[in-house]
C-alpha positions in Angstrom: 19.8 -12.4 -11.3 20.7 -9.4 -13.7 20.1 -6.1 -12.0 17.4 -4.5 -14.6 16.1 -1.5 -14.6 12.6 -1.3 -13.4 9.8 -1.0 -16.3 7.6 1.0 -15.0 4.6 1.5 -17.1 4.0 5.7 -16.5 0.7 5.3 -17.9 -0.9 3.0 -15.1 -2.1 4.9 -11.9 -0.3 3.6 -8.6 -3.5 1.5 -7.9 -3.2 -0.3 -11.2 0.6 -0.7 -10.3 0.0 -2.0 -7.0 -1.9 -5.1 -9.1 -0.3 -5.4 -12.2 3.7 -5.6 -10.9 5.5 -9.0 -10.7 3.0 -10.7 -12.1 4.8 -13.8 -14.3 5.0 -13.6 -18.6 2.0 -14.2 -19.8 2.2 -17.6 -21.6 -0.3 -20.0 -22.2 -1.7 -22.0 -18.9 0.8 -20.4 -16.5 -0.3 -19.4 -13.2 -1.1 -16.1 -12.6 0.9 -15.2 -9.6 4.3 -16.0 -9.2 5.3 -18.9 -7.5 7.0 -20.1 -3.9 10.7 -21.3 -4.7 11.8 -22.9 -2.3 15.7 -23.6 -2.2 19.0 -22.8 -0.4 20.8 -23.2 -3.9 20.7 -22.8 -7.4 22.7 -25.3 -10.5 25.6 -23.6 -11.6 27.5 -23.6 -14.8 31.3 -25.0 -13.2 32.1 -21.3 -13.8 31.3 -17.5 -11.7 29.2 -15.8 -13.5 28.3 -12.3 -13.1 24.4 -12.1 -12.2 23.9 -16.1 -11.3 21.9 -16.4 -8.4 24.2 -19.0 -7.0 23.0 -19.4 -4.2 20.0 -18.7 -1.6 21.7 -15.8 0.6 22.0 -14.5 -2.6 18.8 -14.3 -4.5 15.7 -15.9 -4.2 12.9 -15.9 -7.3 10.0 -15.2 -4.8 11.8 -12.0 -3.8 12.0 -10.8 -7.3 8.4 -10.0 -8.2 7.6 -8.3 -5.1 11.1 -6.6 -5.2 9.8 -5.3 -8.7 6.3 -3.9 -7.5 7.6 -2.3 -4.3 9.8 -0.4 -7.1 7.5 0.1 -9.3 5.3 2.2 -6.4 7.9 4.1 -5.3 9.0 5.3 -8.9 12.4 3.5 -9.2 14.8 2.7 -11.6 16.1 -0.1 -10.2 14.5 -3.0 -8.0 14.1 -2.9 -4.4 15.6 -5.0 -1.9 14.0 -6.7 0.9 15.6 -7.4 4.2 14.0 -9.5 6.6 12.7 -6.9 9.1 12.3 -3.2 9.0 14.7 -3.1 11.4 17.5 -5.2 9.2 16.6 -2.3 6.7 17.4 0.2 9.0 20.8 -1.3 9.3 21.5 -2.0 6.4 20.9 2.0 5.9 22.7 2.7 8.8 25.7 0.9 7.0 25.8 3.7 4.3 27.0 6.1 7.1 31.2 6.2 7.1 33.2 5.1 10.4 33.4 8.5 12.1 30.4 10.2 10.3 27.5 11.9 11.5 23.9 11.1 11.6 21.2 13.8 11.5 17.8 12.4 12.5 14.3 13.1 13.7 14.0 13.0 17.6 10.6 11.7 17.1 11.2 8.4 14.9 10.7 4.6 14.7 11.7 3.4 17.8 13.4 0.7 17.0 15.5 3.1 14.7 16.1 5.6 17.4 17.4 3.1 19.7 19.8 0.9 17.1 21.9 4.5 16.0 22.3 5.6 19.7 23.6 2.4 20.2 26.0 2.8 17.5 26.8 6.2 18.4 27.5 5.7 21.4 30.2 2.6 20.1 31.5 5.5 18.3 30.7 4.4 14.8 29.2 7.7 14.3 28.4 11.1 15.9 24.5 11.4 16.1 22.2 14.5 15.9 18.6 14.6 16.8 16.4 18.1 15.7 12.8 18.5 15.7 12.4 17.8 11.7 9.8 20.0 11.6 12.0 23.0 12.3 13.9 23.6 8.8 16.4 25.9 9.9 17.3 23.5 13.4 17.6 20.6 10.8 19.8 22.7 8.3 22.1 23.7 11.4 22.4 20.1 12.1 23.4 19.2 8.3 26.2 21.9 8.3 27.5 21.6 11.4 27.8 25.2 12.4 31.4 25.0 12.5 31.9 21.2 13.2 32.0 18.4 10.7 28.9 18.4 8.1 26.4 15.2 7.9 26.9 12.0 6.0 23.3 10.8 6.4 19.7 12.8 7.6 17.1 10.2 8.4 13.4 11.5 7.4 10.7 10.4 8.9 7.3 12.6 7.8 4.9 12.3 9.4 6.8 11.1 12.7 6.1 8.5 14.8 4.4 9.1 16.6 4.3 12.9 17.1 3.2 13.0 13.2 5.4 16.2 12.6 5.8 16.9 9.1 9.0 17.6 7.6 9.6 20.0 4.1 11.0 16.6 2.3 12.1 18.8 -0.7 13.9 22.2 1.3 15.7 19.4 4.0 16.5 16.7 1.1 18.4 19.5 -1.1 19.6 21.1 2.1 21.4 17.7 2.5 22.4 17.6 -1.0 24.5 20.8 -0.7 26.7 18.9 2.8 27.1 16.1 0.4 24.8 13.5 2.8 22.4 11.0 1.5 19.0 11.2 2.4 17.0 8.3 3.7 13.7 8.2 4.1 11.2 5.9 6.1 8.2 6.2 4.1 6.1 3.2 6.4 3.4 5.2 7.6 2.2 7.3 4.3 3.2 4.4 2.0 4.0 4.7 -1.9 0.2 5.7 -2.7 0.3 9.1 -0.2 3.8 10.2 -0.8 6.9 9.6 -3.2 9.9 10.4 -1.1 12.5 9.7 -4.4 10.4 12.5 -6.5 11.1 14.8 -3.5 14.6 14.3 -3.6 15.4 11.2 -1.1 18.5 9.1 -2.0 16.8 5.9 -0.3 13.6 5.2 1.1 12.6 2.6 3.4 9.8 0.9 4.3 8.9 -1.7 7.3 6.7 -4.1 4.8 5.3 -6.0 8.0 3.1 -2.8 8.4 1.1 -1.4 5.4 2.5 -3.1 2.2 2.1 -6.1 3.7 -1.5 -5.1 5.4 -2.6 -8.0 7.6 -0.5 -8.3 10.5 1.1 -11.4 9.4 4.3 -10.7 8.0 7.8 -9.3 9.4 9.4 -7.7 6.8 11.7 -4.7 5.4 13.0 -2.8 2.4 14.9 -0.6 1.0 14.6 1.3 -2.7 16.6 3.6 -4.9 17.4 4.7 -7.9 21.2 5.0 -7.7 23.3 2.1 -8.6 26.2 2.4 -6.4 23.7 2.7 -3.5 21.7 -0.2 -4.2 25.3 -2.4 -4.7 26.1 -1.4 -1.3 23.2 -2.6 0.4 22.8 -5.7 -1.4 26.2 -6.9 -0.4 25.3 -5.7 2.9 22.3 -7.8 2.9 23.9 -10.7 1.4 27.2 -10.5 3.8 25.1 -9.9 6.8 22.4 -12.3 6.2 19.2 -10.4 6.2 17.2 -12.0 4.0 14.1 -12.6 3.3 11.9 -15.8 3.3 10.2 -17.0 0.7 6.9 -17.5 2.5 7.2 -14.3 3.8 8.3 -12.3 0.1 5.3 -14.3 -1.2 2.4 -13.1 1.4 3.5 -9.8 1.0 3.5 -9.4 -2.4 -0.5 -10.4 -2.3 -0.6 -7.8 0.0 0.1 -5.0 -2.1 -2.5 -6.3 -4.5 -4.9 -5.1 -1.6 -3.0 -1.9 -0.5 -5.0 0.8 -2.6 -8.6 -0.2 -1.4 -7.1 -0.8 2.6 -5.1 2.9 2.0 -8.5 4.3 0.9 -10.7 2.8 3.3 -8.5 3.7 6.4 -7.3 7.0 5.4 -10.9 8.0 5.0 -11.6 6.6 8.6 -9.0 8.3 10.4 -10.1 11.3 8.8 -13.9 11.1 10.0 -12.6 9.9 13.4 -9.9 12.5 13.7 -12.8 15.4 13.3 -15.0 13.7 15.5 -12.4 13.6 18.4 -11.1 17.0 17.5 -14.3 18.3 19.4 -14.5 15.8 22.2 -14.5 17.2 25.6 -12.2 14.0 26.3 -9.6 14.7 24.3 -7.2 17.5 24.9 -5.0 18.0 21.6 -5.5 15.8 18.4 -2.2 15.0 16.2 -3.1 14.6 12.5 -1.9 16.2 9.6 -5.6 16.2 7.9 -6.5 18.7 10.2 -6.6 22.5 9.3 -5.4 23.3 12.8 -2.4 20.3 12.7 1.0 22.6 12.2 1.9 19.9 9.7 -1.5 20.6 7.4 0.1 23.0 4.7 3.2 21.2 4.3 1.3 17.8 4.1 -1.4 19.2 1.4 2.0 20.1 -0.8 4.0 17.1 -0.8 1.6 14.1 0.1 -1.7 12.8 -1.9 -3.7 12.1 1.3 -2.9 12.5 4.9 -2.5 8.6 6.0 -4.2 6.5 8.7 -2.3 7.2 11.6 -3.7 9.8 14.1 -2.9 10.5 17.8 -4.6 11.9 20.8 -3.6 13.5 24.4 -6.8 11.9 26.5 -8.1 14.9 29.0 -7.1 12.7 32.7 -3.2 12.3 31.9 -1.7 9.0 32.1 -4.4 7.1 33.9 -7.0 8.6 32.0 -5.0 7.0 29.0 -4.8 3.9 30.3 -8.5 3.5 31.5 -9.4 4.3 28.1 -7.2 1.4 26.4 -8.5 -0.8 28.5 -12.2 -0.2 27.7 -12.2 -0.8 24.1 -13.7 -3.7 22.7 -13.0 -3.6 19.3 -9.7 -1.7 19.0 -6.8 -3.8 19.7 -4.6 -2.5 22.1 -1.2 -3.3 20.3 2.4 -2.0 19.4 2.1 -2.0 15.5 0.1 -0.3 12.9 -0.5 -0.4 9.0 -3.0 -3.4 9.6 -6.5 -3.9 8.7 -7.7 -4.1 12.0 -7.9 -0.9 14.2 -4.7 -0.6 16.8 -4.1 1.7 19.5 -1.1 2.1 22.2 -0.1 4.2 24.9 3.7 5.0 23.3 4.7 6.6 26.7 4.4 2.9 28.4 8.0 1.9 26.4 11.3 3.1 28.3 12.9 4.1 24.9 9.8 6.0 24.1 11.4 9.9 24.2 10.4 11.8 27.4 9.3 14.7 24.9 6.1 11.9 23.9 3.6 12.9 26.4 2.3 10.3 28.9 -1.6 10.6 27.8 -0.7 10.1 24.4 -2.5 7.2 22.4 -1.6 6.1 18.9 -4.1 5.1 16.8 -3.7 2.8 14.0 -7.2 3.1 11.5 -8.2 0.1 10.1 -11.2 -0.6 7.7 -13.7 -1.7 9.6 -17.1 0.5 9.4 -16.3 3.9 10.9 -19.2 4.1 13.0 -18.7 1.3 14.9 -15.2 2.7 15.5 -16.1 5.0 17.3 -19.0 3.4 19.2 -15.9 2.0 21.0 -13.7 5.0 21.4 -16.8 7.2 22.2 -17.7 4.6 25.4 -13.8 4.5 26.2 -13.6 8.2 26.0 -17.0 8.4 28.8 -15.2 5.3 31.4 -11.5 7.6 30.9 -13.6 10.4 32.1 -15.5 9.0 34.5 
C-alpha cells in the first residue's frame, strides 16, 4: 500500500466525515461499502517493491478504509494504524519510549495502561513518573526533571479514567515540546467529535476502538494516529514485527460503527448530562465527577479545549463501599460491566480491581451513558439509589 496523505475534505463537519470516509470510488454498480478481504497473502511481481502489500501481517484492504476515516476524524495527514486491541496500541506507543528513558503519566489512567508501563519500568526499560495531570506545574516538574534526566514520553489522558480530571492539553503538550518528549494522547473516552488532541499539540493519539468508535460492544480493537511520518514508520513496523494486527472482520464492523458515532455521541452525551444534574442533588450521592458540571474543577478547562463534555460520569454513593455495591446490584437495566463507549448503559465499582489505584475511592461507580431514553435511566439508578440507602 502507498502511504498517502489523508484527503480530508475541510469543508464536511466531523459528522459528515464520520459517514462519508473510506467509502470505495464511486463507479458504476459497485457496492457502497468496502468489502471483507480475506487473505494471508497478496500476488507479487518476482521483485520487492516499495509499498506492495506482500503479505497479510502487512497490510490488509479492509483495514484501509477504516484506517482512512479514523484519520480523517482526528485531522490527520496521514492514515491511522490499527492494532488489534487498545492495549497492543498502547504498546506499540510505549515502543516509542528509548531503552533508559522516562515516562511521565497520569496516575489516574486506563488500567490496562497503568499496569503494562510499571511492568516495564520496573524491567528497567524505562524510569516512570506518575503526577496528578491536572496539576500543571507537578506535570511540568515531572517533564524537566528538576535536576534529573528530562522526559522522553508524557501520556495524556483528559478526562481520566476514571477520576475524569482534566488536563491543559495545550500548556502540558508544549511544556513537553520544550524537554524534547513526544506527546501521546488517549483520546477513548471524548472521541474525535468532543476533542482534537493533534490540533492541541499531541504527537500521537490513541484510541481503544472496542469502545466508542466501534460503539456496540462487539469489537476488540486499537489505534494509533499522527501526523508525523517518522512516527507513524515506527509504529507500523512495530505492528507488523510484533504481530498486532487487525482482523478483517473486526476492521470491517468497526468501520460501520463510526457511521453511527455522531448520533450515539449526541444521544449519550446529552444523557449523562441530564443524569449528572439530577444526581448532583441526590441525598444518595456524596460527590459527582463530571466535567459538564459548573462545580467539576475540570469545567473551565473542559469548555476551552473540548466541544462537549462526553458520556462518562462518576459518583461517590453516600454508604461507602457497601452502599456501592448494593446499589450495582439493584439495577435492572444498567449493566454492571468493566467497559464503556457502548450503546447500552454500563456501570462498575473501579475500586473492586487490585490494580485499580488506592487514590480511586472505594464508593466510586463509573458510569458508562448509553442511549436508551433518559428517564428510564434513571428510573433504575433512582430505585438503586433508595435500596443503597436503605
Amino acid at each position: 500500500m502507498t502511504l498517502e496523505p489523508s484527503s480530508h475534505p475541510d469543508q464536511l463537519s466531523p459528522e459528515t466525515v464520520a459517514v462519508a470516509a473510506g467509502r470505495p470510488a464511486r463507479e458504476h454498480d459497485a457496492a457502497v461499502n468496502p468489502p471483507i478481504v480475506l487473505s494471508s497473502t497478496y500476488v507479487g511481481t518476482g521483485q520487492v517493491v516499495d509499498g506492495d502489500r506482500a503479505y497479510g501481517r502487512y497490510s490488509n484492504p479492509t483495514w484501509d478504509p477504516l484506517e482512512d476515516a479514523l484519520a480523517e476524524l482526528e485531522g490527520a495527514a496521514l492514515p491511522a494504524l490499527v492494532f488489534s486491541s487498545g492495549l497492543a496500541a498502547v504498546s506499540a506507543a510505549f515502543s516509542l519510549i528509548p531503552v533508559g528513558g522516562v515516562l511521565v503519566m497520569p496516575r489516574h489512567s486506563y488500567q490496562g495502561a497503568l499496569v503494562m508501563a510499571q511492568e516495564l519500568a520496573d524491567k528497567g526499560l524505562f524510569s516512570l513518573r506518575t503526577v496528578d495531570i491536572a496539576n500543571n506545574d507537578e506535570v511540568i516538574a515531572a517533564l524537566t526533571g528538576a535536576g534529573e534526566k528530562a522526559a522522553d514520553m508524557l501520556w495524556l489522558e483528559s478526562p481520566t479514567n476514571p477520576m475524569l480530571e482534566v488536563a491543559d492539553l495545550r500548556v502540558l503538550c508544549r511544556s513537553a515540546k520544550a524537554v524534547g518528549a513526544v506527546v501521546v494522547t488517549d483520546n477513548t473516552f471524548s472521541t474525535p467529535l468532543v476533542q482534537k488532541p493533534l490540533d492541541l499539540g499531541s504527537d500521537v493519539v490513541l484510541h481503544s476502538v472496542t469502545k466508542y468508535l466501534a460503539g456496540h460492544s462487539d469489537v476488540i480493537l486499537g489505534a494509533l494516529i499522527t501526523s508525523d511520518k517518522d512516527l507513524r514508520h515506527t509504529l507500523l513496523h512495530h505492528r507488523s514485527i510484533h504481530g498486532a494486527i487487525a482482523g478483517p472482520f473486526e476492521a470491517w464492523l468497526a468501520l460501520r460503527g463510526v457511521r453511527t458515532l455522531a448520533l450515539r455521541v449526541e444521544r449519550a452525551q446529552a444523557n449523562a448530562f441530564e443524569l449528572a444534574k439530577r444526581l448532583n442533588v441526590h441525598d444518595g450521592v456524596e460527590r459527582v465527577l463530571f466535567p459538564g458540571l459548573n462545580s467539576d474543577p475540570g469545567h473551565e478547562r473542559a469548555k476551552a479545549q473540548m466541544l462537549g463534555f462526553g458520556s462518562i460520569l462518576c459518583i461517590e454513593v453516600a454508604g461507602g463501599e457497601e452502599a456501592a455495591n448494593t446499589l450495582v446490584e439493584a439495577l435492572r437495566l444498567w449493566t454492571p460491566a468493566t467497559s464503556l463507549g457502548g450503546v447500552e448503559s454500563l456501570i462498575e465499582r473501579r475500586r473492586r480491581h487490585a490494580n485499580e489505584p488506592e487514590s480511586v475511592p472505594v464508593n466510586l461507580l463509573r458510569l458508562s451513558v448509553g442511549i436508551e431514553n433518559v428517564e428510564d435511566l434513571w428510573t433504575d439508578l433512582a430505585q438503586a439509589l433508595d435500596a443503597a440507602g436503605r
